[in-house]
C-alpha positions as CSV (number, residue, x, y, z in Angstrom):
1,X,10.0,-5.4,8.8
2,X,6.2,-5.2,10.6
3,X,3.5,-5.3,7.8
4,X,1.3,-2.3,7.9
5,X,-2.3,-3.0,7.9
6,X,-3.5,0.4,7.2
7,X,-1.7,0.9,4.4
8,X,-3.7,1.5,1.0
9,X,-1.9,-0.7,-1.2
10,X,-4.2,-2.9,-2.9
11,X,-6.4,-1.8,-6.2
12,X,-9.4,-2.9,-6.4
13,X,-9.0,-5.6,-8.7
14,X,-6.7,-7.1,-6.0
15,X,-8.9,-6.0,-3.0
16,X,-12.0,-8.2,-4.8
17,X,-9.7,-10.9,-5.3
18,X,-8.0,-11.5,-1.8
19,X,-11.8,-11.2,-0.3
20,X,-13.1,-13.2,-2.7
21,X,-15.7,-10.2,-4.4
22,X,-16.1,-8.8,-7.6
23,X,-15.0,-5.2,-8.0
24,X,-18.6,-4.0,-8.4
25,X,-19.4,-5.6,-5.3
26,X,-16.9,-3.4,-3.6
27,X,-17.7,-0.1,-5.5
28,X,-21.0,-0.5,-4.2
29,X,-19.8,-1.1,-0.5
30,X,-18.3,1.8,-0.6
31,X,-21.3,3.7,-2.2
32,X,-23.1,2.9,0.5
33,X,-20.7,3.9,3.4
34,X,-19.8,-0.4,4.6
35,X,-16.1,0.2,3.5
36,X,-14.5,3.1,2.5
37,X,-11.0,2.6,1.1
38,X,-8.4,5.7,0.6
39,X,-8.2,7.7,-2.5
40,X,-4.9,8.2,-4.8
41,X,-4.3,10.3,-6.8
42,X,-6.8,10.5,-9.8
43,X,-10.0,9.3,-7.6
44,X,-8.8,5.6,-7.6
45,X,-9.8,3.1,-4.6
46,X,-6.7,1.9,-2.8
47,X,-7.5,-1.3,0.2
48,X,-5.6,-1.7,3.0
49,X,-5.4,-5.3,4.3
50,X,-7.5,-3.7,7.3
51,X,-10.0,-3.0,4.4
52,X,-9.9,-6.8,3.3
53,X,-10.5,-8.0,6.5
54,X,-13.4,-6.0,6.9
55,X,-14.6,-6.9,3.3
56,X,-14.1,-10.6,4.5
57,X,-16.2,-10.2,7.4
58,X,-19.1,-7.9,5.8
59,X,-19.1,-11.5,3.3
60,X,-19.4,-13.4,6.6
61,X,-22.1,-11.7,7.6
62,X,-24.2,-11.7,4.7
63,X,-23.6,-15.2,3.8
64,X,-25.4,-15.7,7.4
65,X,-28.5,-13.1,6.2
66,X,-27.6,-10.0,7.4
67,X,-29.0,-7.3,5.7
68,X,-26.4,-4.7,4.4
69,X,-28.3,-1.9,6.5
70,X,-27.8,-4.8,9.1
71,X,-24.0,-5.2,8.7
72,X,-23.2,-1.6,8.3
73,X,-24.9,-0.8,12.1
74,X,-22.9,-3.7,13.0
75,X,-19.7,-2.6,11.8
């Protein structure tokens, strides 16, 4: 059975916790455009393990001083 990376299957609670984030760090990722997860039904935020991987970098990056305008022309 492959694993499917695109697949929205994480909650946000999860999502923070496999990248190592709070939530409200991701809500405001995605307010500003860095990540955008899918929607289910009822407006809540579903990651993909493509999603964490991206959150994990976008860390990366600003650990090493990227700006977020920086990492989201980068990205």
């Amino acid at each position: 059975m492959a694993i499917d990376f695109d697949q929205p299957i994480f909650v946000i609670s999860v999502a923070a916790e496999l990248a190592d984030m709070h939530p409200q760090t991701l809500r405001q990722y995605d307010r500003l455009g860095i990540v955008s997860p899918s929607r289910a039904p009822g407006k809540s935020r579903r990651y993909s393990q493509r999603d964490v991987n991206m959150l994990r970098e976008v860390q990366r990056l600003s650990q090493e001083g990227v700006s977020l305008e920086g990492i989201k022309r980068i990205l």
